[in-house]
C-alpha positions in Angstrom: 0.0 0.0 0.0 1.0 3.5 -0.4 1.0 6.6 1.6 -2.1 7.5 2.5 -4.2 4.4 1.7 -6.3 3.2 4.3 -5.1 -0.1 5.6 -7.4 -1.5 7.9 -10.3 -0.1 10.2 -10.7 -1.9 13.7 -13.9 -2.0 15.4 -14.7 -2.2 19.5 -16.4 -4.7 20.8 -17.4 -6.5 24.0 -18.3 -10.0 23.1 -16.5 -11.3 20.3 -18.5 -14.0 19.8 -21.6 -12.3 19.3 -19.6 -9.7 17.1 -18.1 -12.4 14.9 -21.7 -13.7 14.4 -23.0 -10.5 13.7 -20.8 -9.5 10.6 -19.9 -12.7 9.3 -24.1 -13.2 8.7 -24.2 -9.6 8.1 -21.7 -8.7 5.2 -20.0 -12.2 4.7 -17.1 -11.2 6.5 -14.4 -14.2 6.8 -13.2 -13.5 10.7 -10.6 -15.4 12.3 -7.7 -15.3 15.0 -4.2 -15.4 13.5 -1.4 -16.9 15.2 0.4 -14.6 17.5 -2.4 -12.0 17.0 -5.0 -13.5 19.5 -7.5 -12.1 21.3 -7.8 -9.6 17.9 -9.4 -11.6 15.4 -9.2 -10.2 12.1 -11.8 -9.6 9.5 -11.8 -9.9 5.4 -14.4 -8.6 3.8 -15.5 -10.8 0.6 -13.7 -8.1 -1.7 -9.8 -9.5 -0.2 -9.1 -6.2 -0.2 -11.1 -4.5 2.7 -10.6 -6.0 6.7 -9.6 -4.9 10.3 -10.3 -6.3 13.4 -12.0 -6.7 16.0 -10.2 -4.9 18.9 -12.0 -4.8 22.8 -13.7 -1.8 23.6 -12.0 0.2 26.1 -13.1 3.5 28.0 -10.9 5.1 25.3 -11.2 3.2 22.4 -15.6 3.3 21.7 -15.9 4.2 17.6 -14.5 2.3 14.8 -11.0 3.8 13.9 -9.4 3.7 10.2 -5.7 3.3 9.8 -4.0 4.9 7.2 -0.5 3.9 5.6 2.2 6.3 6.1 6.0 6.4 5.2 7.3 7.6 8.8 5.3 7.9 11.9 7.8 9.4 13.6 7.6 12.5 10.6 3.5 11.6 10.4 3.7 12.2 14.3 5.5 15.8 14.4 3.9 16.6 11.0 0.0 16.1 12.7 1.6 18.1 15.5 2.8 21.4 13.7 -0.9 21.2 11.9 -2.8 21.2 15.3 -3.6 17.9 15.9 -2.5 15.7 18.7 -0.7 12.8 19.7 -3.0 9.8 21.4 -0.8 7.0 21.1 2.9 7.1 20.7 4.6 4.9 18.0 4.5 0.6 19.2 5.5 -1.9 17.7 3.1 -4.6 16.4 5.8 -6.5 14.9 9.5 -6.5 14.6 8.9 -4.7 11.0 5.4 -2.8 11.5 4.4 0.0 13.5 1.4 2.1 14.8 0.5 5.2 16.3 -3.2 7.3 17.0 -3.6 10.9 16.3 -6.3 13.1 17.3 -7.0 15.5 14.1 -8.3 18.8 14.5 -11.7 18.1 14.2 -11.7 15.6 17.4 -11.2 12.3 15.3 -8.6 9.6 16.4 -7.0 8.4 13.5 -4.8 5.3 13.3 -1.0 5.3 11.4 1.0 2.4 9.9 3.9 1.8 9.1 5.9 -1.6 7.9 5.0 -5.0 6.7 2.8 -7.5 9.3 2.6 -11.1 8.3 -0.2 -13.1 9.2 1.3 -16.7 9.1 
């Protein structure tokens, strides 16, 4: 993916179960745990392009968030920054070559960055 493509968009829940019933009979989505990625069980829609997962809802984590591709976090971080948004979440690693970060833009919105490769097998 390139710079600013949207990569993913995770969505809270409570009771995975119940989630993964919902949108699988819903929209068709394939949803399954990868290994080394549990408790965050990953959606596909039928396109092979579109998917997330499902993340738990926490008191600061309530409404879907989109991650977008970047280049650099660490310039995506400063450069959100100097254009009035804030910082949320510094950058952590997901894997030893894939990063992410949250930003708040200036409109309120928490916005989820990327950076790397992750592997699913």
């Amino acid at each position: 993916m390139a710079h600013g493509d949207i990569t993913h968009i995770d969505i809270p829940v409570s009771d995975f179960g119940r989630a993964t019933s919902f949108y699988s009979a819903l929209f068709g989505w394939q949803i399954a745990e990868a290994p080394g990625f549990e408790g965050y069980p990953m959606w596909q829609a039928p396109n092979k392009i579109s998917g997330g997962g499902l993340a738990p809802r926490s008191e600061d984590f309530t409404s879907p968030r989109s991650y977008v591709e970047v280049d650099s976090i660490d310039n995506s971080l400063a450069q959100a920054t100097t254009l009035g948004g804030k910082v949320l979440m510094e950058k952590t690693e997901i894997t030893p070559t894939s990063w992410w970060a949250v930003v708040e833009d200036t409109e309120g919105n928490a916005v989820g960055l990327y950076e790397g490769t992750t592997s699913m097998e």
